[in-house]
N, C-alpha and C positions, 0 to 999 in steps of 0.2 A: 229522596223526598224533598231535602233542602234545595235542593236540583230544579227539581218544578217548579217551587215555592218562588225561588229567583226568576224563575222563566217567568212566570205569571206575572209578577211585578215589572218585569222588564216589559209584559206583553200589554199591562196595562197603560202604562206610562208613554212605550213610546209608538206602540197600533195609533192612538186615537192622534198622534200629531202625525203621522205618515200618511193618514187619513187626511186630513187635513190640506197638507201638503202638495196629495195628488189630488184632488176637489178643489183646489184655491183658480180662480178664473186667470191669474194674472202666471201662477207657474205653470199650468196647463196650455195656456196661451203658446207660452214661452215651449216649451216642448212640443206640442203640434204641430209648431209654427216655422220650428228650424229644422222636425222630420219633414215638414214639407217643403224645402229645398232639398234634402239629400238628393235629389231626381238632378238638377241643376251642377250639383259636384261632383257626381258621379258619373255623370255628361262630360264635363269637363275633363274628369283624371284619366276616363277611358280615351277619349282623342289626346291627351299625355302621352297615353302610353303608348299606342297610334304612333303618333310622332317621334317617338324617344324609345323604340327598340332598339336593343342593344346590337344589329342588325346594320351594318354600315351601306352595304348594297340598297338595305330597303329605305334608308334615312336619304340616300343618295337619289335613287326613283322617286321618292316623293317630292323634292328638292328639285329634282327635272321637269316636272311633271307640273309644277307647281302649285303642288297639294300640300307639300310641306308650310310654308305660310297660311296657306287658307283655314288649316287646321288649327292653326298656332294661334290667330286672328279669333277660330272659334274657343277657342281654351280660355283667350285673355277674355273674352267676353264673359263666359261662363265666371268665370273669378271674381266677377263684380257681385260679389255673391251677400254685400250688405243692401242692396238695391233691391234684393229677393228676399231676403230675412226681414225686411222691413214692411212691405208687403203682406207676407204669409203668416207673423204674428198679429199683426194689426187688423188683417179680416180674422184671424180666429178669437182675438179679445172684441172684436165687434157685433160676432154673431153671437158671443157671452153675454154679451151687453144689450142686443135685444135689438141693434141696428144692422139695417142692411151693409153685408162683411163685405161685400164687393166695394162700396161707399167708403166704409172703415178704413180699408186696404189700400187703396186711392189716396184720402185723406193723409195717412201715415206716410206712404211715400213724398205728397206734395211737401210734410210737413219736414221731412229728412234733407231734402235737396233744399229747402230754404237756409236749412243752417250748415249745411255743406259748402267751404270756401271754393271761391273762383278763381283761377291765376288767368292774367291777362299776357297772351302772348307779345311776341316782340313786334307783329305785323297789327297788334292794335286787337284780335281775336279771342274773346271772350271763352274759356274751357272750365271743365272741372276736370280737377287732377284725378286719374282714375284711381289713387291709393286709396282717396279716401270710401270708395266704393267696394273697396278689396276690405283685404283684412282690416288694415285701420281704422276702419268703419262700421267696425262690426257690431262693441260694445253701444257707439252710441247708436244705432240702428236698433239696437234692442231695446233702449230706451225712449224711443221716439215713438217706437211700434208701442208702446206700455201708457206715453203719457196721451198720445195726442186720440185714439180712441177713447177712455176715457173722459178727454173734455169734449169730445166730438160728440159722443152719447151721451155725457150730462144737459148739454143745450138742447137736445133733440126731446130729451124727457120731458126739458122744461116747456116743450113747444114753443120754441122759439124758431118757429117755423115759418115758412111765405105757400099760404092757403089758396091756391087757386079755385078758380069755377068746376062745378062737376065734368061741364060740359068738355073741358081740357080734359085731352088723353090723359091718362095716367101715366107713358113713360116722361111725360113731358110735366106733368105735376111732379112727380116725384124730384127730378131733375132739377126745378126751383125749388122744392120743399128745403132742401138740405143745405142752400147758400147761405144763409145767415148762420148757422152749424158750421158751414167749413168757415167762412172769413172770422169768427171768431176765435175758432181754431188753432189759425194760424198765425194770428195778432202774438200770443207769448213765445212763436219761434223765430217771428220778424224780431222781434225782443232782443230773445239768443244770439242772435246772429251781430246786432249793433252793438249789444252790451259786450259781449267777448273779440267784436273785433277792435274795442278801445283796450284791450288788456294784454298782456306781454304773449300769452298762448296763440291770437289771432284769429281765434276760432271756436266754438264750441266743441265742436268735433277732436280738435288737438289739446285743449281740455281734459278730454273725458280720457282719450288716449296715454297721456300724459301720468294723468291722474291716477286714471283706474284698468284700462285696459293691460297697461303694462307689466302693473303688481300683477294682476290677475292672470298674465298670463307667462308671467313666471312662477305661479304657484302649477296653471296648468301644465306645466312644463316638469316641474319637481318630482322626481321619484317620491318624496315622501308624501307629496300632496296623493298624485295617483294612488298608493298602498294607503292611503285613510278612505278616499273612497271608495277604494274596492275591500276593505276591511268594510264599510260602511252598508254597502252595498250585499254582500254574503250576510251579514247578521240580521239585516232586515228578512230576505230571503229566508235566513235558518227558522225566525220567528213569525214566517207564514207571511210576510206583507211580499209586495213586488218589488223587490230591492232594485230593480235595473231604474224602472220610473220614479223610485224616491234621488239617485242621485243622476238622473238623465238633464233635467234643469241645469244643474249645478255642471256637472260636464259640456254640456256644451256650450256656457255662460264662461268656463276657464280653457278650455280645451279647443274649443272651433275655430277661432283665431289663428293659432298656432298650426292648425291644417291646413288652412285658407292658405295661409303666408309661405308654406312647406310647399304647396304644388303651383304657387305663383313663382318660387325662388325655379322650383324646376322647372315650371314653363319659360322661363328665362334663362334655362341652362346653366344654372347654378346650383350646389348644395343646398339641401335643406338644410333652414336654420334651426330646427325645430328638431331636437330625438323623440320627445314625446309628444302626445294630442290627444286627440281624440277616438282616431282611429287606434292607434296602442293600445289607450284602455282597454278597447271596445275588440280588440284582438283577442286579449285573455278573458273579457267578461262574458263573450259571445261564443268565439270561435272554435274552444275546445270542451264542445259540450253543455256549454252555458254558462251563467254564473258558478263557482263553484266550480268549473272544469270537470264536469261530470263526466266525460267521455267514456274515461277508465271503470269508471263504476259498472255504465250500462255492459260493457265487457266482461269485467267480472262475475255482474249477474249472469249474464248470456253464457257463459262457457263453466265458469266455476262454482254453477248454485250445486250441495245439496238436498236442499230442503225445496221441498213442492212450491212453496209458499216464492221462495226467489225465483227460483224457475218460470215457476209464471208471471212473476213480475220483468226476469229478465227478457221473455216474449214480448211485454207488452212495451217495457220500455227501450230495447235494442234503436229499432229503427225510426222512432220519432228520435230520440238522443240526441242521434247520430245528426240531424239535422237542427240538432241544439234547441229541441222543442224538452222543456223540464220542468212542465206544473204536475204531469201524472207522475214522476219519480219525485219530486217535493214534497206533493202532499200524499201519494198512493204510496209511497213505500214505508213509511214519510222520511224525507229529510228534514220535515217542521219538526222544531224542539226533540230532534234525536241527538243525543248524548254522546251516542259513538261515531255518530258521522260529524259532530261540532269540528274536532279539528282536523280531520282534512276539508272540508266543506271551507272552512275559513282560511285555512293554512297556506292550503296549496294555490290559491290563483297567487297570492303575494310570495311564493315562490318562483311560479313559472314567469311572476311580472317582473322580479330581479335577475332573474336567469336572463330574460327577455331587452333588459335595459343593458347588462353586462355583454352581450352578443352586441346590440348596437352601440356601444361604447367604442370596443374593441375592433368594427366593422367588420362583423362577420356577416351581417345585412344590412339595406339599410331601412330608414323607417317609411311608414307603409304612408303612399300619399293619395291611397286610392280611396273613398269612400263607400264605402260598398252598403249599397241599403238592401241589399239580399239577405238578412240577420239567419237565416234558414241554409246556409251553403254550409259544410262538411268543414270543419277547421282543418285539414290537409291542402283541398279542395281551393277555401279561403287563403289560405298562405300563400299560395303561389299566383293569386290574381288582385293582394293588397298593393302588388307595386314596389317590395320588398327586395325583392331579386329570390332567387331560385334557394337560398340560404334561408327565407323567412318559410319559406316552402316545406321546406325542411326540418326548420326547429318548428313549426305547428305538427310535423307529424311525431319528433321526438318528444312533445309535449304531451300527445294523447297516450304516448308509452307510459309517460312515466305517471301520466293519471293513474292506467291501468294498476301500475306496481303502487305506487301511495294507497290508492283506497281497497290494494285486494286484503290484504291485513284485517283492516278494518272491518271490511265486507265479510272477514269469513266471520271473525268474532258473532255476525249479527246471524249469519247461517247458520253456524255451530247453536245459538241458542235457537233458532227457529228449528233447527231440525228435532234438539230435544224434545221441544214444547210439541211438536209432531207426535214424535214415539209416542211423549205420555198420553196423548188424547189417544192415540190407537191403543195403548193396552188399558 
């Protein structure tokens, strides 16, 4: 009873800030905004891996053929992946905001490349260095995506507008409607860009990098960081909220970076600098059944129920599972505020995620630099197409075993009393 009593208090205090959290326009943005490039990364790591099978014949044919470059050329392209984050959150905080998100989206990017440094080549050639569109761009790209709609839609409220005649088309009114809106705009990034190039950084952008990109993505790199929010991440989930979307913000605010940088270093034919990211996380949090590494459960159910009651739970939830679908085994069996599933439910991902960090320590694989926005692929299935080598393939499939073995224990305890509670209602 003291049991619930705690749950309840936990479920009052921290539901209504999770709530919050996933409803705030500016973290929503923020995750919308950077599921809507996975399309753009995942473009990218697949002509990777295209070009970088391990396959010397076929590196060599493409190389002849001269697909090899053209490929290579599409990859670097795809990397400039702060140029699309900037973009895709800035029309999603724009349609929040009540303005036209195409406009918004526009706005954000003009407003990026303003405070993006220029290097002047030696023949006089004016360029922007492409890093800063890569990874190192990433952090302040989310910030620019965050301020400049924002001020873009505060002026538009205020009508502070240019009112054409009726008799003007409307694509063409609309078109001047919003110019006083953007040059205002863009007056506090002309700003950024003067003020920071008098200061020893030389940039805004090497600033923010400096400053805050760096920490942040040596925290996203930290085994301890990863095991807090996948500790974070499971307890929200045990207490009925959507634990993936309370720390998917915050993932990919320390984590995306470090992926970005991992499949740019390999598209240059270098090591990943990077053992963790994004995709790591999102390995153990996804791929073996969901949060919580559920695989082994739906198994247990499916083959080892007694009791009518899991039996038919393990029909229903077998083969969504299997495809790491886990709201009908959450709240239908429930895994919400269940007692005996608390610690393998929380336990085991920050096992399989040190088991997981310990394999690519040692290089038994290496880390995965493929993004895959398939979140519904089989974690065996997943392992061997993250870009890991045939090793990651492999430890995703000794991971669903040893789901299986962690929560059959568990699992029967919860059979063992469903089946009594059975007997006694039949006699």
């Amino acid at each position: 009873m003291e049991k619930y009593k705690k749950s309840n208090i936990i479920q009052e205090k921290l539901l209504p800030l999770a709530g919050k959290m996933q409803s705030n326009k500016y973290v929503s943005s923020i995750t919308q905004g950077m599921t809507g490039t996975m399309a753009v990364l995942l473009s990218g790591a697949i002509l990777q891996l295209i070009c970088n099978l391990p396959i010397t014949p076929w590196v060599n044919l493409l190389k002849s053929c001269g697909l090899y470059d053209l490929l290579s050329t599409a990859v670097s392209i795809c990397n400039l992946i702060a140029i699309f984050i900037v973009f895709s959150i800035g029309k999603e905080l724009g349609e929040k905001k009540g303005v036209n998100p195409i406009h918004s989206g526009i706005i954000s990017l003009l407003c990026f490349l303003l405070i993006t440094p220029l290097t002047v080549a030696e023949n006089g050639n004016t360029m922007i260095n492409t890093s800063y569109l890569g990874a190192q761009g990433v952090i302040t790209a989310m910030i620019v995506a965050l301020v400049a709609p924002s001020i873009f839609a505060f002026i538009i409220n205020k009508h502070l507008i240019i009112k054409l005649p009726e008799a003007v088309p409307s694509f063409v009114s609309k078109s001047f409607e919003i110019i006083p809106p953007a040059l205002i705009t863009i007056v506090p990034f002309i700003a950024l860009r003067g003020i920071f190039g008098l200061t020893p950084f030389g940039s805004f952008t090497d600033f923010i990098y400096a400053i805050i990109q760096k920490p942040l993505t040596f925290v996203g790199n930290s085994l301890t960081g990863h095991i807090i929010l996948l500790l974070v991440c499971t307890v929200f989930w045990w207490l009925g909220v959507h634990g993936t979307m309370v720390i998917l913000p915050i993932v990919m605010t320390i984590s995306y970076a470090p992926l970005v940088a991992n499949i740019e270093a390999v598209s240059a034919g270098q090591a990943p600098p990077y053992l963790l990211s994004f995709m790591t996380l999102f390995a153990v949090v996804q791929f073996i059944g969901g949060p919580g590494c559920l695989f082994g459960l739906y198994v247990d159910m499916a083959f080892f129920s007694k009791s009518e009651r899991y039996k038919a739970q393990g029909k229903i939830s077998l083969i969504p599972g299997i495809f790491n679908i886990i709201e009908h085994t959450v709240y239908g069996l429930p895994v919400v505020l269940n007692p005996i599933l608390l610690i393998p439910f929380i336990g085991l991902p920050i096992i399989v995620y040190i088991l997981f960090y310990v394999c690519l320590k040692i290089g038994l694989f290496t880390t995965p630099i493929v993004s895959l926005g398939v979140m519904v692929l089989p974690g065996p299935i997943a392992g061997f197409l993250l870009g890991g080598g045939i090793g990651l393939g492999i430890f995703m499939i000794l991971m669903c075993v040893l789901s299986a073995v962690i929560y059959l224990p568990f699992f029967k305890a919860m059979d063992k009393q469903a089946l009594e509670d059975e007997k006694n209602e039949t006699a």
